[in-house]
Short mmCIF file of the C-alpha atoms (twelve columns), coordinates in Angstrom:
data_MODEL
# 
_entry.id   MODEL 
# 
loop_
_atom_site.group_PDB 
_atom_site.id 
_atom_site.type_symbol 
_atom_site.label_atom_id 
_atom_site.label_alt_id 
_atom_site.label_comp_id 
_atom_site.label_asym_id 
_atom_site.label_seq_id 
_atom_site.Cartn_x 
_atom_site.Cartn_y 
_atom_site.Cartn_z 
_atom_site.pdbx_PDB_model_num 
ATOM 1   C CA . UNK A 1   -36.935 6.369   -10.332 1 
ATOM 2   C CA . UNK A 2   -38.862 4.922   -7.061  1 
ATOM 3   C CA . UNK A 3   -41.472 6.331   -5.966  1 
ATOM 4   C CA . UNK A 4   -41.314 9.334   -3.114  1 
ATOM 5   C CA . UNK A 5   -37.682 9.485   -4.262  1 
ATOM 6   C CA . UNK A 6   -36.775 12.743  -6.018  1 
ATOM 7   C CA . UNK A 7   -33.509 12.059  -7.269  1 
ATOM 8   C CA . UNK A 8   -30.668 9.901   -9.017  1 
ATOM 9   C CA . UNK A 9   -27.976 10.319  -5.725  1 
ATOM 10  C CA . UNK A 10  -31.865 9.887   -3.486  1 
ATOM 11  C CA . UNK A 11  -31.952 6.379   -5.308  1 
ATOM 12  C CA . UNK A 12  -28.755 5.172   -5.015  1 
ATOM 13  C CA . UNK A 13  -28.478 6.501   -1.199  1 
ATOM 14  C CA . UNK A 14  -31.647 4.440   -0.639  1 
ATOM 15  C CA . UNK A 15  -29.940 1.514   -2.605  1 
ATOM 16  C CA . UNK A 16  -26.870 1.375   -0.869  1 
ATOM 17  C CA . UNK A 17  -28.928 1.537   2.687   1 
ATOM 18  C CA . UNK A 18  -30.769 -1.549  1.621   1 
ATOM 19  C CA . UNK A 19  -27.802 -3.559  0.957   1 
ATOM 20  C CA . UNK A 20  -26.460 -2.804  4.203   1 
ATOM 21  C CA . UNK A 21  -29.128 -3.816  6.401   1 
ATOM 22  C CA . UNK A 22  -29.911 -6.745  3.851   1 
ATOM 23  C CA . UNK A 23  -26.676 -7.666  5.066   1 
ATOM 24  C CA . UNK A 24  -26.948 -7.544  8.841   1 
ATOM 25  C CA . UNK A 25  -30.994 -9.097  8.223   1 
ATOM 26  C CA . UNK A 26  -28.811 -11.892 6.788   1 
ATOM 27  C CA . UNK A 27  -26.354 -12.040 9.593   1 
ATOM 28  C CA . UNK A 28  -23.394 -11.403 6.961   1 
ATOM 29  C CA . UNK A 29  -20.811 -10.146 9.370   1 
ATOM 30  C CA . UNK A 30  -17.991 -9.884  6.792   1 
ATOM 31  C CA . UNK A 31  -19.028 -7.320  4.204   1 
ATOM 32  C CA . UNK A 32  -17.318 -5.259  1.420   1 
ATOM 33  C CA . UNK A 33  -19.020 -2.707  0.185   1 
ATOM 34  C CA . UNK A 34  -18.239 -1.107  -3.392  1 
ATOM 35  C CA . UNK A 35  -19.867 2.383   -4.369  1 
ATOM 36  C CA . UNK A 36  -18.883 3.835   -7.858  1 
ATOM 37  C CA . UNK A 37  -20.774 6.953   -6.974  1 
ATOM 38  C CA . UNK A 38  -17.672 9.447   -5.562  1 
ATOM 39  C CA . UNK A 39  -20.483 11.492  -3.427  1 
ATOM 40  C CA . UNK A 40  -22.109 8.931   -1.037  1 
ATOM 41  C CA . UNK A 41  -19.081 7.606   -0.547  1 
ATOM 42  C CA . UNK A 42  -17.658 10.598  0.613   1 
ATOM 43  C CA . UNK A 43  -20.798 11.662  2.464   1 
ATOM 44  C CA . UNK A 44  -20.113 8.571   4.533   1 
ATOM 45  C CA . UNK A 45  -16.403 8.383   5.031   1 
ATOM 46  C CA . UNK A 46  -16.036 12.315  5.946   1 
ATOM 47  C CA . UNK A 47  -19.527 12.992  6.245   1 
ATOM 48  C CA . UNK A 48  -18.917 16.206  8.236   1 
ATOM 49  C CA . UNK A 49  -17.482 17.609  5.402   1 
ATOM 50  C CA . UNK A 50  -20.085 16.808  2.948   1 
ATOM 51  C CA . UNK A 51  -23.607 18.329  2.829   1 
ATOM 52  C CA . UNK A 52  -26.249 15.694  2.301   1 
ATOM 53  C CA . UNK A 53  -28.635 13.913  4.230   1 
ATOM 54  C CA . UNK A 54  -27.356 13.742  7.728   1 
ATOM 55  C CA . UNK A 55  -29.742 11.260  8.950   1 
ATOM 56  C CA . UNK A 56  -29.241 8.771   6.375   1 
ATOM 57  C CA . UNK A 57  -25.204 9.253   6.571   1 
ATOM 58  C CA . UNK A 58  -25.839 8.622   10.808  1 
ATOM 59  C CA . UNK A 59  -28.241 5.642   10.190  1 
ATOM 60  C CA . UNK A 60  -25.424 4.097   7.727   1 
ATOM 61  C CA . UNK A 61  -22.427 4.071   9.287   1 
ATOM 62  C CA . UNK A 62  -23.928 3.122   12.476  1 
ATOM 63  C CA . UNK A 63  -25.070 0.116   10.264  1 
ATOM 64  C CA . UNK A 64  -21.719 -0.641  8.900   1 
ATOM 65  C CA . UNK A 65  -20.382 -0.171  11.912  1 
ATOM 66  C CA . UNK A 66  -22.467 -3.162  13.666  1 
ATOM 67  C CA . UNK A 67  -21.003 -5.530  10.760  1 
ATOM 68  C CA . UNK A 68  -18.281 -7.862  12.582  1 
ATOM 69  C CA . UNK A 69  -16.049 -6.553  9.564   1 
ATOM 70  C CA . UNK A 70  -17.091 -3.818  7.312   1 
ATOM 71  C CA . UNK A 71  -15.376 -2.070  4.673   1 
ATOM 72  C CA . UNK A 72  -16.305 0.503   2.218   1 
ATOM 73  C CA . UNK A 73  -14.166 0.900   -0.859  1 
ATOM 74  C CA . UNK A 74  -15.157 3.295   -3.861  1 
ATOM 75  C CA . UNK A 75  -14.243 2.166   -6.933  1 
ATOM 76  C CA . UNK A 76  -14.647 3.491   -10.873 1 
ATOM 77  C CA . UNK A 77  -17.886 2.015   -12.757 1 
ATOM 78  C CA . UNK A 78  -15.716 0.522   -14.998 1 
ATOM 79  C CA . UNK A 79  -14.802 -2.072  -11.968 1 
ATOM 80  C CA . UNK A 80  -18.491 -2.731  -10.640 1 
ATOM 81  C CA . UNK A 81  -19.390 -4.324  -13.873 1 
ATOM 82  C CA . UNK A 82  -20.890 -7.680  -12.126 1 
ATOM 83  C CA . UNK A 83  -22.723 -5.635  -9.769  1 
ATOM 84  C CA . UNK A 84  -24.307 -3.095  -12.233 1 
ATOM 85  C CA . UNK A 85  -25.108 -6.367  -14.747 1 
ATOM 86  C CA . UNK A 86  -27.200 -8.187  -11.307 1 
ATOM 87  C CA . UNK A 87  -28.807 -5.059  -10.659 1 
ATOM 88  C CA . UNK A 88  -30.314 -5.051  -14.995 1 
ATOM 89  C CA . UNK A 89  -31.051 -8.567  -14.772 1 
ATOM 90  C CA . UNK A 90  -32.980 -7.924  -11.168 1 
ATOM 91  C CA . UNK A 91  -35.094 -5.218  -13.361 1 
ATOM 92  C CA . UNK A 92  -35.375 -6.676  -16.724 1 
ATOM 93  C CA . UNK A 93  -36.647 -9.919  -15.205 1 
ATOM 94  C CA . UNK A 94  -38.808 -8.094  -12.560 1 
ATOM 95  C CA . UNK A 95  -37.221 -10.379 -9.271  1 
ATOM 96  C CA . UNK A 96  -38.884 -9.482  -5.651  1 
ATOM 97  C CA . UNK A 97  -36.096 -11.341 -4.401  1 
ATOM 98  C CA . UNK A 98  -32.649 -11.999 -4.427  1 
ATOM 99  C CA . UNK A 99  -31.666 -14.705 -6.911  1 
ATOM 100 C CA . UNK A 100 -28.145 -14.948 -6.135  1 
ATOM 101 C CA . UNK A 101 -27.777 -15.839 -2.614  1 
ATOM 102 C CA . UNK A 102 -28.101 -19.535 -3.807  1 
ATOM 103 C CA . UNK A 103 -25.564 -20.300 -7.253  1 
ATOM 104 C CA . UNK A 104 -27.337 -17.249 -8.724  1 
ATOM 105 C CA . UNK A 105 -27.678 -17.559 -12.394 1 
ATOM 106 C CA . UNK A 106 -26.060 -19.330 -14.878 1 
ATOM 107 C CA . UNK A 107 -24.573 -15.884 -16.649 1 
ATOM 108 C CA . UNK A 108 -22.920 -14.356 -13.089 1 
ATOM 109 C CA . UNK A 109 -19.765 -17.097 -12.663 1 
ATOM 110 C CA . UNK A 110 -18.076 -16.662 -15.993 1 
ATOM 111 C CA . UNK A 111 -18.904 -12.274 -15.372 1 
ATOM 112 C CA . UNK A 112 -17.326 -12.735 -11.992 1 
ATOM 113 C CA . UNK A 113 -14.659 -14.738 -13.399 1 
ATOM 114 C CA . UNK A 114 -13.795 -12.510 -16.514 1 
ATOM 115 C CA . UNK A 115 -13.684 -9.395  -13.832 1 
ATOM 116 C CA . UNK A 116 -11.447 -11.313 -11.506 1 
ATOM 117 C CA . UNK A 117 -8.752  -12.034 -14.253 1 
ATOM 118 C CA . UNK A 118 -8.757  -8.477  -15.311 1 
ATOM 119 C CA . UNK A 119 -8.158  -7.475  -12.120 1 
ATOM 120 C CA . UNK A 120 -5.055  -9.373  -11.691 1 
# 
């Protein structure tokens, strides 16, 4: 767990709000977003219906909404393989920064690869 953060869904809220600005910081316009968790993405996509943070569900889809094109799509674990093997690598190998904006490492092509194929 972070620090200050009392939580699993606290960690993965603050997770997924860091992506998004990291995002518009980067001047990404075109983004899709994939959450496996079922709960933040349905605080954010019917977030009246859904108790939970309110500020953080405001702050966020007033962020995805300032993307040229955003799109949030939930998805099972099982399909967010790639993403959950970056996010290990990013701890395991303790990286301040991201390391796959540029080629990324030698590992993530064939993973992104493997997941496309099964996908089709």
């Amino acid at each position: 767990m972070f620090s200050g953060v009392s939580s699993e869904l606290e960690t993965e809220i603050l997770i997924f709000s860091w992506a998004v600005e990291a995002m518009i910081d980067l001047k990404i316009g075109r983004v899709v977003f994939e959450v496996s968790n079922r709960k933040i993405y349905d605080m954010l996509i019917h977030h009246e219906m859904v108790p939970g943070p309110r500020e953080w569900i405001c702050r966020t889809r007033y962020s995805l909404l300032s993307l040229e094109v955003g799109c949030l799509n939930w998805v099972t674990s099982e399909c967010n393989q790639v993403a959950l093997e970056i996010a290990k690598s990013v701890i395991r190998d303790r990286r301040c920064q991201s390391y796959v904006a540029f080629q990324g490492p030698v590992w993530l092509e064939t993973h992104i690869a493997r997941e496309a194929s099964e996908a089709t």
